[in-house]
N, C-alpha and C positions, 0 to 999 in steps of 0.2 A: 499299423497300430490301430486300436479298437477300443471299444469295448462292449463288454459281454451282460447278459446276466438270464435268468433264468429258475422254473422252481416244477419237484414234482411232486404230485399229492398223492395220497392214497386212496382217494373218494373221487369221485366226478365231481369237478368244479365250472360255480358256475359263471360265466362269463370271462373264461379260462384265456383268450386270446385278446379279449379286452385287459385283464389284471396283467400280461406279457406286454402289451403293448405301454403299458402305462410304466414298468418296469424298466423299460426298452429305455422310453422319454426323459425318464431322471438322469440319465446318463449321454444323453444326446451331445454331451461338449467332448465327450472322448471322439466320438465319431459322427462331426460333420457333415459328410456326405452322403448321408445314405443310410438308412436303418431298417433290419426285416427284422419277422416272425416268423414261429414254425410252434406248430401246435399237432399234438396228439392227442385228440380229446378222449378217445378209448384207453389209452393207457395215464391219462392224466396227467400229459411230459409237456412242457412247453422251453423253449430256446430263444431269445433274442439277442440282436445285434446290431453294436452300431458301428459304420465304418468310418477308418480316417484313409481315404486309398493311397497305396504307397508302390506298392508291387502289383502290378498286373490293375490296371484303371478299369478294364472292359468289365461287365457284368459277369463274368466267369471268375468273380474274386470276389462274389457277394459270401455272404453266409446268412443265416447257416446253411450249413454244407452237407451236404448228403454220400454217401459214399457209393459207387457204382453197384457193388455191389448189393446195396439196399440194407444192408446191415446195421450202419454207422448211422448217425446225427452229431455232428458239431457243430461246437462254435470257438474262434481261439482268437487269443489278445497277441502280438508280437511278432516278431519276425524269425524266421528258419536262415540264415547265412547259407549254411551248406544246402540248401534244398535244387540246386539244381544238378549237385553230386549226387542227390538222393535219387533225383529222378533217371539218373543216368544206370546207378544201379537197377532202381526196379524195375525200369527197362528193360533189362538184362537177365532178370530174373522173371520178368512178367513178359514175355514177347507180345503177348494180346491185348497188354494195356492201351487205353486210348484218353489221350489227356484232351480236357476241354480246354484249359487256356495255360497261361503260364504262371499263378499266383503258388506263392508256397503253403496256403492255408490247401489247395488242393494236392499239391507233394506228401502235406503232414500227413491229409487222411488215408492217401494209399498207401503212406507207408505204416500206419496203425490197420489196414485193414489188411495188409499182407504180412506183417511181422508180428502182427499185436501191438497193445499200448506199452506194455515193460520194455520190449527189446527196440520197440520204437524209439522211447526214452533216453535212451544211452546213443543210440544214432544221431539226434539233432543236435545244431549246434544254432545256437540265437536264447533270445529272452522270449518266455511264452510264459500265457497262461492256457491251460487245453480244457473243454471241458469236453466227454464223448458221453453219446450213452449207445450204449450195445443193445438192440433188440433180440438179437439170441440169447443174452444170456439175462436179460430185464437187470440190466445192472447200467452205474453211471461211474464213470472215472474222471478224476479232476486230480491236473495236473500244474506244481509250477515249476520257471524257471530254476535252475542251480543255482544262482545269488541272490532270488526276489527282486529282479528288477521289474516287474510284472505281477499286482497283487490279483488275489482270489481271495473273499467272503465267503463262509457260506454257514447257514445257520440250520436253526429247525424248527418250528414253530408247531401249532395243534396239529396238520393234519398233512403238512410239507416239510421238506430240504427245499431250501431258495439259497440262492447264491448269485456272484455279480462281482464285477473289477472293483463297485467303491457300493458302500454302507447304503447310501443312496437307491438304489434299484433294489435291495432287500425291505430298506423301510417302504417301499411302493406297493409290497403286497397287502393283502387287509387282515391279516393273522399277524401281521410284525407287531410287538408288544415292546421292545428293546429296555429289557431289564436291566440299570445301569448295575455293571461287577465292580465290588468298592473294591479288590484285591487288584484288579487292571490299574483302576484310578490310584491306587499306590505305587503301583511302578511304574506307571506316569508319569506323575509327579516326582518321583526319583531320575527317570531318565529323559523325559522330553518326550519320549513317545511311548505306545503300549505296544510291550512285544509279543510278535506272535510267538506261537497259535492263538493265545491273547487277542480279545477285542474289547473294547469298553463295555460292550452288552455279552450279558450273560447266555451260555448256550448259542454264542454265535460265535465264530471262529476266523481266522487268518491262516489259509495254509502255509504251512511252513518251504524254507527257499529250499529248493532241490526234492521235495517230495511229493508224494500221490496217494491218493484215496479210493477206495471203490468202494461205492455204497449201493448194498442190496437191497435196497428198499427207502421210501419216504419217512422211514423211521429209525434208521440203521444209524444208529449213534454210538456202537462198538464196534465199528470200524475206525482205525484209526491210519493215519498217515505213514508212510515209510519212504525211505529215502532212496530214490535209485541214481542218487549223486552225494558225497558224504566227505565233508573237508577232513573232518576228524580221520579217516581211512586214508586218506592223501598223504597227512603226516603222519601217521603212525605206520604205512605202507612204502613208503617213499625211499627210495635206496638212492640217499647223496653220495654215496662214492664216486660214480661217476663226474659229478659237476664239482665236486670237492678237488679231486685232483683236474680240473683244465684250468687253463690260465684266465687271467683276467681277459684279454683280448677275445679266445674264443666266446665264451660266456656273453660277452658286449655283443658281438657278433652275431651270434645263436638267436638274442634279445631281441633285436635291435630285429631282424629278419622277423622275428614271429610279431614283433609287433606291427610292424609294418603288414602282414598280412591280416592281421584282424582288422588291422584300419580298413586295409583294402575290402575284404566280405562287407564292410557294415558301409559303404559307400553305393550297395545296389540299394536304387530307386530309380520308380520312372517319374519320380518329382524332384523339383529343384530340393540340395542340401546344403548345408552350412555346418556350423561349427560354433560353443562358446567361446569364449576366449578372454578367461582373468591378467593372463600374464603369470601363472603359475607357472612350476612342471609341470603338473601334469596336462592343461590342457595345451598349455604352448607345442610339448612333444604329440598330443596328437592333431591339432593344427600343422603342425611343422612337418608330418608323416602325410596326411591328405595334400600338404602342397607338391608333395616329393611325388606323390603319385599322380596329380591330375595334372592338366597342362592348360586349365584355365584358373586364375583365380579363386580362392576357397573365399564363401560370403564367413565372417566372422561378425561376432557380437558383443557387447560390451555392454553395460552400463555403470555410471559411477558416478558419484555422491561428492558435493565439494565440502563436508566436514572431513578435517586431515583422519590419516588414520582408520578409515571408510573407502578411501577411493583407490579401487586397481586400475582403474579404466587409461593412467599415464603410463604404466607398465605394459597393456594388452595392448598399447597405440603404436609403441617401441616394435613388442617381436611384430604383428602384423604390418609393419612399414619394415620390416629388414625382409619378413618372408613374401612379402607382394601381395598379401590377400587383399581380397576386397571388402575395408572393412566398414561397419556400423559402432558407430557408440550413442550412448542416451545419457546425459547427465539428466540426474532427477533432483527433485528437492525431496527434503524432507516430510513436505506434507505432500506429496506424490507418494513417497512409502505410505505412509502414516494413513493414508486414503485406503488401502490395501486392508487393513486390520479387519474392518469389518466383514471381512466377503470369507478369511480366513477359516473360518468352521464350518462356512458351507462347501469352501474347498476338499477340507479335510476329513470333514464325515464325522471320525472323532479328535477326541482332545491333540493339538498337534502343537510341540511348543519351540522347533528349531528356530529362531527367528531370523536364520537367512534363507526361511521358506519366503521372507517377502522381497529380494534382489531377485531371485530363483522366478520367481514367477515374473517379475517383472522385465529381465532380460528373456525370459519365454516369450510374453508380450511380445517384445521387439523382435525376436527371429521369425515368428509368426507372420510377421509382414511381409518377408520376404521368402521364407523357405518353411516346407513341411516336415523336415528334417533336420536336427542338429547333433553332433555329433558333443561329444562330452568325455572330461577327464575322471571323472567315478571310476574309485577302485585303488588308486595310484596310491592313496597313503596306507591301506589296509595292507597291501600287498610289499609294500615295498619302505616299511619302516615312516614313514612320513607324520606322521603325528609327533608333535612334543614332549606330547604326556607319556610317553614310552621313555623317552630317557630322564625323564623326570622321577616316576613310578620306582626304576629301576635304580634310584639315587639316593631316594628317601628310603628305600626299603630293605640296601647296603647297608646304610644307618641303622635301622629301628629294629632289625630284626637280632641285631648282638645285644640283643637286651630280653628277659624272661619275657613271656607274654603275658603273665601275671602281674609283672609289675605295668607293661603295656599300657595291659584291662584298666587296671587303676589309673594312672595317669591321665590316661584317654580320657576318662569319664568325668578330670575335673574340669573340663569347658575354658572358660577364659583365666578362670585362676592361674594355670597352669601354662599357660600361656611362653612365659619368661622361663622355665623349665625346656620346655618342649622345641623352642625356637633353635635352639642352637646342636640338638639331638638330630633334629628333621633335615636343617640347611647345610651345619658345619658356620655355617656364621650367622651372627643377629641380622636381624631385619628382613627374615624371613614372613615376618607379616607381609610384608610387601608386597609377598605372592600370594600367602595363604594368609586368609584371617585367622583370628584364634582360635574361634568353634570350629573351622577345618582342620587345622592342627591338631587340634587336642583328636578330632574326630579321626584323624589319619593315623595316630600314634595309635590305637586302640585295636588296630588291624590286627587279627589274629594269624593271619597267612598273606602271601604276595597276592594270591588274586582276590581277596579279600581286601586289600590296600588296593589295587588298582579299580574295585568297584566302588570303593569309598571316594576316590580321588575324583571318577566322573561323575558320581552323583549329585545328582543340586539336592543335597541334604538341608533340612530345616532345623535349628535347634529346638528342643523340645520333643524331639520324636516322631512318631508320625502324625501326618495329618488329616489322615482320614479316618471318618469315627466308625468305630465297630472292627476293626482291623489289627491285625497282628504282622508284628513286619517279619517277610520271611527270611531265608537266607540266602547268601549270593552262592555258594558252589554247588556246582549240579555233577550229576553222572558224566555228563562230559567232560568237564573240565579237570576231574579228575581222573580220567583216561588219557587226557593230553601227554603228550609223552617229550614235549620240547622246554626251551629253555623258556625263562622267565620275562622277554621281548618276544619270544615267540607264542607265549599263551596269551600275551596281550592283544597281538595282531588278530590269533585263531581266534579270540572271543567278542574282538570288534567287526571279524568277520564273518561271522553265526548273528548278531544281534546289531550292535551300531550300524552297519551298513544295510542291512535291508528294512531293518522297522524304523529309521531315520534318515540316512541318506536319500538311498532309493525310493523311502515313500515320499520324500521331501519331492526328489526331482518328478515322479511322476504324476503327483496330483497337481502341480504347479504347471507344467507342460500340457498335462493334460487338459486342464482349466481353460485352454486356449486353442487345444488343437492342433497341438505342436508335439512329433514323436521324438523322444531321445534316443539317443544307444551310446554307449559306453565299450569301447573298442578295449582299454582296460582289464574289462570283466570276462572276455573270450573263456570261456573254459578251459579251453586247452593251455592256452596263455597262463591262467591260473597255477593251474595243476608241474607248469613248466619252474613259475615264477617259486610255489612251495619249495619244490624239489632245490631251490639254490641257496647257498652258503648265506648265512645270517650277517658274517661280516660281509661279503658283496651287496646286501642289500642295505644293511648301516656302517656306512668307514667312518672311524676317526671320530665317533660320537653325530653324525650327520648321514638322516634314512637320503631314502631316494638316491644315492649313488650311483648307483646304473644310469638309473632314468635322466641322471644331471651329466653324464659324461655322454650319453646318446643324441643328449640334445644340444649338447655343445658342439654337435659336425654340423647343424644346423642355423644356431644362434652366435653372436658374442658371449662369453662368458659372463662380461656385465650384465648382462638379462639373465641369471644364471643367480649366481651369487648376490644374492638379497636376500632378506628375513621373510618365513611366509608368514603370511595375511591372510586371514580369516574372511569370509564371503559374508559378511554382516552388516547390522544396520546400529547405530548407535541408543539400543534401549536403554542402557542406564538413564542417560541424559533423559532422553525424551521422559523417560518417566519423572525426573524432577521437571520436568517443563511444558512443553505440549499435550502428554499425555495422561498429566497428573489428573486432570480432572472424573475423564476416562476411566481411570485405574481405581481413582479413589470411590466411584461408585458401585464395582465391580467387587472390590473388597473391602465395603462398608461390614462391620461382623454383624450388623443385624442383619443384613441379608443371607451371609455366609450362615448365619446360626437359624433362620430362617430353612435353607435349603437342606439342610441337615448331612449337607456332606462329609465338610471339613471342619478342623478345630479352628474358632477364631479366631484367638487369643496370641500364638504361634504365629499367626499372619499379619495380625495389626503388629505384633514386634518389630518384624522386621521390614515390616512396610514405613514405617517410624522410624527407623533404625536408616534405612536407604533415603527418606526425603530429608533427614537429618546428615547426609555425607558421612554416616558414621562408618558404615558399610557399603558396599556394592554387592544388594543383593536379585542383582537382575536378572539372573536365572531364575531364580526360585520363584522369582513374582510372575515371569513372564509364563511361567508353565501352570502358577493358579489361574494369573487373569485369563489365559486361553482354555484354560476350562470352564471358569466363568461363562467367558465369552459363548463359549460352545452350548453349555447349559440353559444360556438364554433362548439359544436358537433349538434346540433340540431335546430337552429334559422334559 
């Protein structure tokens, strides 16, 4: 694990390996140990890198990397699993090859400079980010992994393409101008984070998960991204017959084997590794899968919070004292999080509003002490039914859709009036408020389509509209979503897994791990594993109205069932409260609307409501605040 960055100009630049180096340094917490340059000052190409060493310790796993051939320059973020099959192949194809050490950053090059970058791409199996540049052909290829677990930046400025793992190493150049995009900052503030290709600055980009670039020049801004991994093609290519007709036994079986092999791949290192460990499914089963394969003790981690309702850490104490790990936990207080808040935007580069980015980073913290490696349940509810709001989504929209969408339109738009209307349409019985306030009700009734109700349902919507001034809100369904060819829990999963998971999850886990020096991997996310997981029966992966099925009967050869059967719990920190209490102060100057009308972003008016509304207990509107105040916050630091 690493990180990268990098910029090439069109002109001769001057003090071209000084501006790489200063680039290099902003990003110095990814990679620890170790950080080089490489400069071409004739062709105006520069490469930096910093290392976190994991595979292969000797200086034969520095980068950047050069390829025998003399062809290649790289630099790459992440790990290759299968790389030492790869080596075995080109072996075999290469009888003259000669390898200098055993890192897979040197396997990736030779197999981009024997296959090429495309057919390269479909051969590896890990999370990466690649960046190459080809001198035969004066071209550069930037590559990410198929889920985004592994981010890529890259921008354009007057007289360069600069790019880098995080925002940071781009703002290091002296052309960086970072024009803030208010259309970003809307779907931001809708969703918690900005999705790519999306970046909060203007003409600067996120590559997207599973795709690749080649850019012919330091100006080549119509070159665009293509995907040589594609979920959409999974399921619309995908022949269930097969797995439709086996039993349930085989299927567990089939599971159960391949996941236990991706645990296995993601366990090389030549440094100590560990594991999280909520006391979930998902991470329990791959905790429980690492115990099943080593024959020492797995290090596990923990942290947990003694407000009820906050703490998993009595849960993760249970399965690691049934499976023998050797475990860590850390209770914190609440001004230990709350100590966190401020470092937050410099973590996250842009606006970033998950707010169990701060336990996340904080049990990083803790594994950091002891191991360089942690192993992670990422992936488990996208794949396998795990979210709430899926049967929730699918409950409400049974309801509301036996009704014209005309009449919908109307209803929807009378806000709280309509309230008492609307409640018993949505739920089937009163006191649906309970769950939903009445501006989200009426806002959910209004849905013109299912995937249009299920973006409504996760949006931390604001009433009044939008909040950003100059802005027009756009719409939620895209070209793909209308190609999606599955059922109605299946378009939810496939649209949480194109966008919720890598511009939130994954960016959550990586800049919080990364902030510390700590590599994750996600046995979960295996590609192949994925593409297995698609291919299976909708009801094997939700029985009886309850996801994760598979994964609760897998873990049960492993666990008690009473570690098993419990309600899941959210990896959070109690913002409501805090915002009526410790961090009211904080907050309340953050979204003072002279300041707000001041900075010319947002509407003030819509903000002080509901900020009234929430210190008054009328509401819980802690999403919605907590994704302004982290812009704010951001804004301070970086606007």
């Amino acid at each position: 694990m690493c990180g990268i960055a990098g910029f090439w100009s069109s002109s001769a630049v001057d003090q071209g390996s000084r501006i790489m180096t200063r680039m290099n340094d902003a990003i110095r917490h990814r990679g620890p140990d170790g950080g080089d340059c490489f400069a071409d000052d004739d062709k105006h190409f520069y490469l930096g890198h910093r290392r976190l060493s994991i595979v292969e310790l000797s200086d034969a796993g520095r980068q950047p990397m050069h390829s025998a051939c003399g062809r290649y320059n790289m630099v790459f973020n992440g790990e290759i699993y299968n790389h030492l099959a790869l080596r075995e192949q080109l072996t075999a194809e290469q009888a003259s090859i000669s390898w200098r050490g055993g890192s897979d950053s040197e396997t990736l090059l030779a197999a981009v400079s024997h296959w090429g970058m495309e057919k390269a791409l479909t051969l590896i199996n890990g999370m990466f980010v690649i960046v190459i540049r080809d001198k035969a052909s004066n071209t550069l290829h930037m590559a990410r992994d198929r889920l985004g677990e592994k981010p890529l930046y890259y921008g354009f400025t007057r007289t360069s393409v600069v790019f880098g793992s995080e925002l940071k190493a781009l703002r290091a150049h002296p052309e960086w101008e970072g024009e803030l995009d208010r259309e970003s900052l809307d779907a931001y503030l809708r969703w918690s984070s900005v999705p790519s290709p999306r970046t909060i600055y203007r003409n600067v980009f996120m590559l997207p998960a599973g795709q690749w670039v080649t850019l012919h020049s330091p100006h080549d801004t119509e070159s665009t991204p293509v995907p040589f991994w594609d979920v959409l093609s999974l399921y619309r290519n995908n022949d269930h017959s097969a797995l439709e007709s086996a039993s349930d036994d085989d299927l567990l079986t089939t599971l159960e084997a391949r996941l236990k092999a991706s645990v296995k791949s993601r366990l090389m290192a030549d440094v100590p590794l560990g594991a999280f460990l909520s006391g979930g499914i998902d991470s329990s089963l791959v905790v429980a899968l690492m115990q099943d394969i080593t024959s020492q003790p797995v290090k596990t981690f923990t942290i947990g919070f003694h407000e009820a309702g906050y703490d998993e850490a009595v849960h993760a104490r249970a399965v690691a004292k049934h499976l023998g790990t050797e475990h860590t936990e850390l209770y914190v207080t609440d001004e230990d999080a709350r100590n966190v808040i401020p470092d937050l935007s410099q973590m996250w580069d842009e606006p970033f509003a998950d707010s169990s980015q701060i336990p996340t980073f904080l049990v990083s913290k803790l594994a950091q002490s002891s191991v360089k490696v942690a192993l992670t349940g990422d992936g488990g509810d996208e794949l396998f039914c795990g979210y709430s709001r899926y049967k929730k989504a699918a409950s409400i929209w049974s309801r509301i859709k036996q009704h014209p969408t005309a009449i919908r339109q109307v209803l929807g738009a009378t806000g709280e009036a309509g309230t008492a209307m609307l409640t018993p349409l949505l739920s089937g019985r009163r006191g649906a408020g309970a769950v939903f306030d009445a501006q989200k009700l009426s806002y959910l009734y209004g849905a013109g389509s299912a995937d249009e109700l299920y973006m409504r349902l996760v949006e931390k919507n604001v009433p009044g509209g939008v909040l950003v001034k100059g802005v027009k809100r756009s719409k939620y369904d895209t070209p793909v979503m209308a190609k999606f060819p599955g059922s109605f829990v299946q378009r939810m999963m496939f649209r949480d897994m194109l966008q919720y998971l890598p511009n939130t999850v994954l960016t959550k886990v990586d800049r919080a791990s990364m902030a510390v020096g700590l590599e994750t991997r996600a046995p979960l996310l295996d590609h192949e594993l994925v593409e297995f997981a698609i291919g299976l029966p909708i009801d094997f992966r939700q029985r009886n109205g309850s996801g994760k099925w598979p994964l609760k009967r897998i873990l049960g050869h492993y666990v008690p069932q009473s570690m098993i059967d419990r309600p899941k719990q959210g990896f959070g920190v109690p913002v409501d409260s805090w915002l009526r209490g410790p961090l009211k102060a904080w907050a309340s100057d953050l979204l003072d609307p002279a300041r707000i009308n001041r900075d010319g972003y947002l509407h003030a008016a819509p903000i002080a409501k509901i900020w009234d509304q929430h210190l008054k207990g009328q509401f819980s509107w802690q999403y919605q605040l907590w994704n302004v105040l982290m812009f704010q916050s951001w804004l301070d630091r970086h606007g």
